[in-house]
N, C-alpha and C positions, 0 to 999 in steps of 0.2 A: 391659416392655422388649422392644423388637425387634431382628434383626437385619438386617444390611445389607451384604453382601460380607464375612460374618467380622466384622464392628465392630459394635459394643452401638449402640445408635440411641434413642436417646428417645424416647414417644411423646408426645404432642402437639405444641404447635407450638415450635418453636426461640426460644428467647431469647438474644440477645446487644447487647449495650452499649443503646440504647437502641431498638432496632429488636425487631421479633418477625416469624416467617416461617414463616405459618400452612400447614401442607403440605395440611390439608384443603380448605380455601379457595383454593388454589393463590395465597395472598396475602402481600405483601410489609408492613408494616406502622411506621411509626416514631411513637413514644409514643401510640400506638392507631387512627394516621391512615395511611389504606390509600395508599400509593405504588404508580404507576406504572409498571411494568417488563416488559416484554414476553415471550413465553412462552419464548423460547431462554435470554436470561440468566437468569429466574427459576427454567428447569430446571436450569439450571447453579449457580447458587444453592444449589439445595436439594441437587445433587449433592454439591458442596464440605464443604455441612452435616452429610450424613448420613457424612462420611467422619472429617469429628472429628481435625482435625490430619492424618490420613496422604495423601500425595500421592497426588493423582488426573492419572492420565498423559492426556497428549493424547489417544490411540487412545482410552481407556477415555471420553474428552468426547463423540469420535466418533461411539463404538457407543451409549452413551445418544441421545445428543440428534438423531442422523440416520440411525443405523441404519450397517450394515458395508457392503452393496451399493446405496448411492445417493450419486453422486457431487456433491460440492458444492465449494466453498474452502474446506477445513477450517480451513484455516491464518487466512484473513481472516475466516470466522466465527468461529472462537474469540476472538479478537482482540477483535473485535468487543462479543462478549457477554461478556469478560472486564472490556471499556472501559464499557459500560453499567453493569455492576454496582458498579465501583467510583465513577464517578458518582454514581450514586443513592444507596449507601453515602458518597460523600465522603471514598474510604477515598484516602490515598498511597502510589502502588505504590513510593514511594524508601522510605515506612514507613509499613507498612500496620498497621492496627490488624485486617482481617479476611481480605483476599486477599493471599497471599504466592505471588509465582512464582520457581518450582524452576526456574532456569535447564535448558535442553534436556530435562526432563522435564516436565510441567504445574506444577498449581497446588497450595495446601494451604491450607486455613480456619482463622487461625491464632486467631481470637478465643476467649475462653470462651463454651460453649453453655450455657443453665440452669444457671452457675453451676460447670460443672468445664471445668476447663482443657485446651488439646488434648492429645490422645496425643505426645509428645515424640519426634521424627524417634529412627529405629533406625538404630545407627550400622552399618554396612558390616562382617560379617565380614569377622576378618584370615586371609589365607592365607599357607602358607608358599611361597615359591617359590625357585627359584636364582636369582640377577640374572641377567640378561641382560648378555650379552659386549658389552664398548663397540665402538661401530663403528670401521673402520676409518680411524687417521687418514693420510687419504689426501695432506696437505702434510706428512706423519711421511719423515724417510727409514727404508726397509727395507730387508730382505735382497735385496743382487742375484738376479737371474735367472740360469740359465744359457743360454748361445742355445737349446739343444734344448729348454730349457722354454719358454722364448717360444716360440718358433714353435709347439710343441704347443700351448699357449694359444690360438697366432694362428687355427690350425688349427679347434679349437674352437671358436671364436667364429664364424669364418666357418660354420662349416658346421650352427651352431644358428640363426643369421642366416637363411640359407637355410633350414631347417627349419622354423622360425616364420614366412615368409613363403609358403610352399608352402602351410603349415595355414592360414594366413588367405584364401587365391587358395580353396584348397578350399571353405572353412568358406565362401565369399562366394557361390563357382558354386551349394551346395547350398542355401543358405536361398534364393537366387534363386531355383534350380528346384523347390525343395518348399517351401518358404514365398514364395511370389511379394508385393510389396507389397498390402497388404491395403487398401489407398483403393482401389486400381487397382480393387479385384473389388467395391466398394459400387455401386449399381445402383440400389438405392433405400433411404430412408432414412425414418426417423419421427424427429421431435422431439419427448419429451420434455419436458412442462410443468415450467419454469424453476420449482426450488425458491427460492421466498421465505425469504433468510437474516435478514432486519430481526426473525423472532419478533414481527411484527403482522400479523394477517388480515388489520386492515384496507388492507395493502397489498399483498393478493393480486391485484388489479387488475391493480397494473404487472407483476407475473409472469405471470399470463395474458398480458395485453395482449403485452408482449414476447414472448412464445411465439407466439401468434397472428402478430406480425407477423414475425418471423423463418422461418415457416413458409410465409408468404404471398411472404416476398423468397427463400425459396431454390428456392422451387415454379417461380418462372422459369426457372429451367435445364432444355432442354428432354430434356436426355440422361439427367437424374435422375427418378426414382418419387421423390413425398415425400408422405407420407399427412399426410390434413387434418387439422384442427384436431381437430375433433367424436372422430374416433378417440381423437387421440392423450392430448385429455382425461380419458378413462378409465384414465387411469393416471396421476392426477395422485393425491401420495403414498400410491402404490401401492409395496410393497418389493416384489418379483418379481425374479429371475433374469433379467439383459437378454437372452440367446436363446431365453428363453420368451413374450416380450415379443413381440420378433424374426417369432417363428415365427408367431404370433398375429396379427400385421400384414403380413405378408409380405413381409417388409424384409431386410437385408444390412447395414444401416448402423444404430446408433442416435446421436443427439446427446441428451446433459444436458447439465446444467447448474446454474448458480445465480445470483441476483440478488440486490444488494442496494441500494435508493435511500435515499442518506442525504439530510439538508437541501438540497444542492448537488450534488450527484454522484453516478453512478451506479457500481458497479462489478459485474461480470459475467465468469464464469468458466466454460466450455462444455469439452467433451472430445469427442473422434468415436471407435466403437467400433466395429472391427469385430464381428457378433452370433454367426456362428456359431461363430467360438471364442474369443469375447468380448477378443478382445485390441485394446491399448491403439493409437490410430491418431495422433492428434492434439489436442492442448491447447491453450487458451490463454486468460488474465486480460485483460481492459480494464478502463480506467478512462476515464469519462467524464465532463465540467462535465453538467451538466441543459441548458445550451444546445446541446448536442453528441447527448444520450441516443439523439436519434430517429431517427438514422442508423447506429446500432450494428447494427440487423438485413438492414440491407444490405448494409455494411461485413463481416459476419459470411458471408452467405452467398455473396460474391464469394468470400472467401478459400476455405470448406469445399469449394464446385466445384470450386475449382483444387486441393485438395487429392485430392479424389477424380477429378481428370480429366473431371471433366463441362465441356461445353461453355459455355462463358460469356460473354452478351453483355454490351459494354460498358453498366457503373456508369451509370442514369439519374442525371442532374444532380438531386438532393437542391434541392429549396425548403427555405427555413429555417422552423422550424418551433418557436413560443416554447414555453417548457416548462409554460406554464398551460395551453396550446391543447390540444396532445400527452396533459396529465395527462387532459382533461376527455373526451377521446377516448379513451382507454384506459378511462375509466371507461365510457362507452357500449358501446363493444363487450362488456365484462365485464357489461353486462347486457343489450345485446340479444340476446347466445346464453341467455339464460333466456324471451326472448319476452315482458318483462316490459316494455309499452311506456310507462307513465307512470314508469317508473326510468329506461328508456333515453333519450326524446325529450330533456329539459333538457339531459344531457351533450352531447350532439350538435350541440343548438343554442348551449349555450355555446363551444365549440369552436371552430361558425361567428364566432359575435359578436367571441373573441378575437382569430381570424384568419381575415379572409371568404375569402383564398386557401386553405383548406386542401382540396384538394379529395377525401381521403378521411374527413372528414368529412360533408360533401355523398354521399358516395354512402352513405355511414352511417343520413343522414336520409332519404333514398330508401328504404333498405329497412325503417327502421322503420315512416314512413306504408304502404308497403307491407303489414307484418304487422298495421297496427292496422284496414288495409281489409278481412283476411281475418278478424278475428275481434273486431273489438270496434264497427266501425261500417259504413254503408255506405259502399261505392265513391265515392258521389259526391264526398263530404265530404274525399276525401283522394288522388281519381286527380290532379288539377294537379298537388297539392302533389309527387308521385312524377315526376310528369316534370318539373317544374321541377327538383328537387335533381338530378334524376340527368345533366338537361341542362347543370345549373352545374358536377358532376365533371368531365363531358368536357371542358367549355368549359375549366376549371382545369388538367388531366391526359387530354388524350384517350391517354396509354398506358394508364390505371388498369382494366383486366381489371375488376374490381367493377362500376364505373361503366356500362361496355356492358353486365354481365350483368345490372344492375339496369334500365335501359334495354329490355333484351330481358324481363324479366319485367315491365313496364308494356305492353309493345305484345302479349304475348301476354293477360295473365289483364286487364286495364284497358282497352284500346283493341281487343282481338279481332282483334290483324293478325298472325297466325303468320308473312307472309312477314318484315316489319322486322323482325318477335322474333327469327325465324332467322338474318339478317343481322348483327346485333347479340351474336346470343351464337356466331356462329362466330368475330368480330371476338374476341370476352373470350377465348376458346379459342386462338385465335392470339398476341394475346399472352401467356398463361398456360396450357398445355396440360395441366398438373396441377392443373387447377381445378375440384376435384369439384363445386364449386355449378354452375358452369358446364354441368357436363356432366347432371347432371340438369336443369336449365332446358331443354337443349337433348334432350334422354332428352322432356320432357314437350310441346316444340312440335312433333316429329315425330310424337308420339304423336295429335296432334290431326289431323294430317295424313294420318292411318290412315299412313305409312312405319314399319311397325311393325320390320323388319329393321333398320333405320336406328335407328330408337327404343332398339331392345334391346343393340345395342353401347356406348350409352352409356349408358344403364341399367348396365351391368353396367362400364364404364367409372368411374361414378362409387363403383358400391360400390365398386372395387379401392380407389380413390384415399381412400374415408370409409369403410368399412363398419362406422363408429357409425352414423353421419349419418340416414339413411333405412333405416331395417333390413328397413321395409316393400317396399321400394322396388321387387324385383325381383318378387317376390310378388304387392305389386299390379300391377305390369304383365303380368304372364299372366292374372290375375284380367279385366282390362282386355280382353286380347284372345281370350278365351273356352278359354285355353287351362289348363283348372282343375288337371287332375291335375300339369302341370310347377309352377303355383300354391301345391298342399298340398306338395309336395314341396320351396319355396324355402322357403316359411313354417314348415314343422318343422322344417328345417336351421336357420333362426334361432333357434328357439327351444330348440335345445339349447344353443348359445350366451348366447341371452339370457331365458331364462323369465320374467325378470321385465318383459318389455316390455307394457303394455298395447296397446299397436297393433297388437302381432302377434297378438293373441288375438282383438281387435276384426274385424282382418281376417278371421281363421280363420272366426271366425262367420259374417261375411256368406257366406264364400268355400263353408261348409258349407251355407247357407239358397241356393246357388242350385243346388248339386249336389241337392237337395231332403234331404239330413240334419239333419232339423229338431232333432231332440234333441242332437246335439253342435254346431249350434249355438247352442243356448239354452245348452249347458255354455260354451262360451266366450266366450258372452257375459256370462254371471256371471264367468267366471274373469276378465276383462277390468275390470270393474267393480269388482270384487274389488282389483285390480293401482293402479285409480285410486282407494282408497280412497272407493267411491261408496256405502257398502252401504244408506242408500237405497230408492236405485235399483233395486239387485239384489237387495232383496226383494220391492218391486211387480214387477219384473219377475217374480220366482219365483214371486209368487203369482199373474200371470196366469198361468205356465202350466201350475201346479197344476191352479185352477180351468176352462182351454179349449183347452190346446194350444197350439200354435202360432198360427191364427187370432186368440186373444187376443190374444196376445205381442203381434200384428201391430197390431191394433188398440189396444193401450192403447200404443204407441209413436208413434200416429198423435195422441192426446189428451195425451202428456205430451211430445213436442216442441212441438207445440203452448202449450200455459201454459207452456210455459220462455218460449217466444219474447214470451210477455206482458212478462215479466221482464227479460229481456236479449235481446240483438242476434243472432241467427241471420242466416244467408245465407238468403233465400228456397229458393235452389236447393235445400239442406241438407233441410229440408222436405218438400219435393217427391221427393229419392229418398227419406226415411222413409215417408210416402206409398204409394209404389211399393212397396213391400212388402205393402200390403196389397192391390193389383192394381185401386185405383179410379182410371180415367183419367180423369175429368173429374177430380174434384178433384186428381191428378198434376199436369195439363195446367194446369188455372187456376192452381197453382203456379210453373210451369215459368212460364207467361207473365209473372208477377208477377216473377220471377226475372230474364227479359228486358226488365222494364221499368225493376227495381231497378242493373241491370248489375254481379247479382253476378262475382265476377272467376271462381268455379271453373266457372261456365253453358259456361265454354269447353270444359268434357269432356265435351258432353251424349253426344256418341256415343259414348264411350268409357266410357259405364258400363253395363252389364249390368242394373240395374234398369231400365233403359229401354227393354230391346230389345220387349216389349211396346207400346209406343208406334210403331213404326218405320211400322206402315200407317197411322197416324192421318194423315188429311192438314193437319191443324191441329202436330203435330210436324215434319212436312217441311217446313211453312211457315215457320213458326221456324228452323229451321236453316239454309233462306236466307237470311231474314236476316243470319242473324249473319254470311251470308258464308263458310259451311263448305263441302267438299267432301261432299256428300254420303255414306254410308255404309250405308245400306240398300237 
């Protein structure tokens, strides 16, 4: 026998009427046939169960099922998960044979569990009190007045009148001057990955998805900071203190929230917090048809601006958007941030096929052939297809910021034309100036263009805006332009933040092998290996440099990218800087050309990496970088 809040609990699983409700299987069961019922009601469920008859309060639903500091619609999730369970049970809430609701208090479990009956409600100690004096009947006649008492009355009234009015003029000047509206002072903001109230994964989709793009429609306002997606993900159900949150993103504003899509309808419930003294700003419930759904996030962030006084340009005219189209597209984006491109491409493409106008779909499929150019095949086989899609976005939405900065990353890494890549993503940038992708795209076309001062503001632009996103990002661009010690210096601030990043160790390594610190970086390149679960890897590597030092290292990196590349797809370029490490230019160089013939898309940074600066007299290097049409650099 266990206990549970003070109440006896039975151990194994629950039996009642003909159902059984396995708590170790987290399983719902009826005459031995597993049902259906999703993780919220079935925690609620087993809530009810283990309370055995005694009333389980709303708060106490709360604090189990969503925790005390994460804000959701309690009120329509209970509701909710109160309407599922009795479904599945078949139970009638006018007469329930297993859920009974306690009018303004919650619910009670009124069936027998294994056979004993519930605890029988405890009735209300009696207290003694005095009655209370009946009020005054005021159509009663009373005792006359005398004048001098009315007027002292009159007197009275007036002059409490006055005194209550005085306090309230006061009490207004001072929350004015020492509490000023708190929208007024939000400056920037994070959103908060929409808690999924439905208690099914598999509909985490539409709460990403809706997150994402409600982050994407309030990021237009040009007077608000609203940190990107990739951040604000890492706090998806995360329980944390919101001005810890806050202070970690470097915001003034948070927005949660909650979603829930039933068969037909959406409904969604947000609140605005001011973070530094977490107090309450603004709320609000919608309710949406599924033919409606896809304009809630625009709908949403007109209103939040005006709420915090950000500048607001007028509501683009909304294309209609079917809700098969919408679903197929929300599933795409929930997997092209995994970089997962045979899960991503189908949703994308079915998207298009439901509705050929959609055109953030199309730039959807732009950036996926995009990432499958950079890691799963070559250039050739997928540069069209990237300008096509990303030509049909604009053609569909030339406002769509996505669309120009996918645009701009085909004429910079696929067509090698930094000047239209520039042109293109200062266009995305203007329409969206909170557009961290943006701002690295255009951090990496300056960077080609050695405008490294130019480069590095929005390098450091984009972290503000993401600083999940690229962690690497500022790091390698000092690594980039020879500037190592401010390098090891960005890259250990990261990593006090994020230890477990493999990129950032990977980095540290190269970043130590060109300061010539060979032994720390072989330690982080284990440690790096180690982070991707490779180990491998990181014990041939360990034992080359057991058995030769470094020079090993070098060389057996040179024979095991190599037979990878038997195997799977490498970038030529890829190659060719492993290569480079071991200081042989003819075979760097036959690499590099193979690179230039293959038109890998990153060949566009030849001068901008540091393994290459040994190549810079070769006149067969200079040659090549004519071509490509570079400003020269050496």
């Amino acid at each position: 026998m266990a206990f549970h809040g003070g109440l006896p609990v039975a151990d194994g699983p629950y039996h009642f009427g003909e159902f059984e409700l396995d708590r170790e299987r987290f399983e719902l069961r009826r005459n031995g046939d597993a049902l259906k019922l999703e993780r919220i009601p079935l925690e609620l469920l087993l809530l009810l169960a283990e309370r055995q008859g005694a009333v389980v309060t709303r708060q106490e639903i709360i604090d189990r099922l969503w925790g005390k500091d994460v804000f959701v619609d309690t009120e329509h999730g209970i509701n909710t998960a109160i309407r599922k369970i009795r479904q599945t049970l078949k139970d009638d809430p006018e007469q329930p044979r297993f859920v009974q609701t306690v009018t303004g208090k919650g619910y009670r479990f009124v069936a027998e569990i294994n056979g004993t009956p519930p605890e029988p409600p405890r009735a209300a100690p009696q207290t003694l009190e005095a009655p209370l004096a009946p009020p005054p009947a005021w159509g009663r006649a009373t005792r006359p007045s005398s004048a001098a008492e009315v007027s002292r009355r009159g007197r009275a009234i007036v002059a409490l009148t006055l005194l209550l009015a005085t306090a309230a003029a006061l009490t207004f000047l001072f929350r004015s001057q020492i509490f000023p509206n708190r929208a007024a002072q939000i400056h920037s903001i994070a959103v908060l990955p929409l808690v999924n109230l439905s208690g099914d994964a598999t509909q985490d989709y539409v709460a990403d998805g809706m997150t994402d793009e409600l982050i994407t429609s309030l990021a237009k306002n040009r007077n608000l900071r609203v940190v990107s997606r990739t951040s604000a993900m890492q706090y998806k159900g995360v329980k944390r203190p919101l001005p810890d949150i806050a202070r970690e993103l470097n915001v003034d504003g948070i927005l949660e929230g909650s979603i829930e899509r039933a068969p037909n309808s959406v409904h969604m419930t947000v609140q605005l917090i001011y973070a530094p003294t977490d107090s309450h700003v603004w709320a609000e419930s919608y309710d949406r048809d599924l033919n409606h759904a896809y304009s809630l996030p625009e709908e949403l962030s007109q209103t939040i601006a005006k709420e915090v006084k950000a500048a607001t340009s007028p509501a683009p005219v909304q294309r209609y958007i079917s809700p098969e189209a919408h679903d197929a597209y929300l599933h795409g984006r929930y997997f092209w941030f995994t970089f997962n491109v045979p899960a991503t491409l189908p949703y994308f493409e079915q998207a298009i096929q439901l509705q050929p106008d959609y055109a953030a779909a199309w730039s959807g499929l732009a950036d996926t052939y995009a990432v499958d150019g950079m890691m799963n095949r070559p250039a050739s086989e997928v540069s069209e297809k990237i300008h096509a899609a990303a030509l049909k976005a604009l053609e569909l939405d030339p406002s769509l910021a996505e669309a120009h900065n996918s645009l701009a990353a085909w004429y910079l890494f696929y067509a090698w034309d930094p000047a239209r890549a520039e042109a293109e993503a200062r266009r995305a940038l203007e329409l969206d100036p909170n557009f961290a992708e943006g701002h690295h795209v255009l951090s990496y076309i300056l960077e080609t263009q050695q405008r490294y001062p130019e480069a590095e503001v929005e390098a450091r632009r984009s972290a503000e805006l993401d600083p999940f996103a690229h962690t690497w990002e500022l790091g390698v661009f000092y690594l980039n332009i020879h500037q190592y010690d401010a390098a090891l210096k960005e890259l250990n601030m990261q990593r006090v933040a994020r230890p477990d990043d493999f990129a950032i160790a990977l980095t540290l390594a190269k970043l130590y092998w060109l300061k010539g610190m060979y032994k720390e970086s072989q330690s982080e390149y284990e440690r790096g290996l180690d982070l991707q679960h490779d180990s491998a890897t990181k014990a041939a590597a360990h034992r080359a440099w057991f058995n030769g030092g470094e020079p090993a290292v070098e060389l057996w990196g040179v024979k095991n990218i190599k037979a990878l590349a038997r195997k799977q797809y490498f970038e030529t370029q890829s190659i060719a800087s492993t290569i480079a490490f071991s200081g042989d230019k003819n075979e760097t160089m036959k690499y590099l050309e193979a690179s230039y013939r293959m038109h890998d898309p990153d060949l566009i940074f030849i001068q901008n990496e540091p393994l290459f600066d040994f190549l810079h007299s070769d006149p067969r290097y200079r040659a090549l970088v004519g071509r490509m049409g570079l400003p020269p650099a050496y």
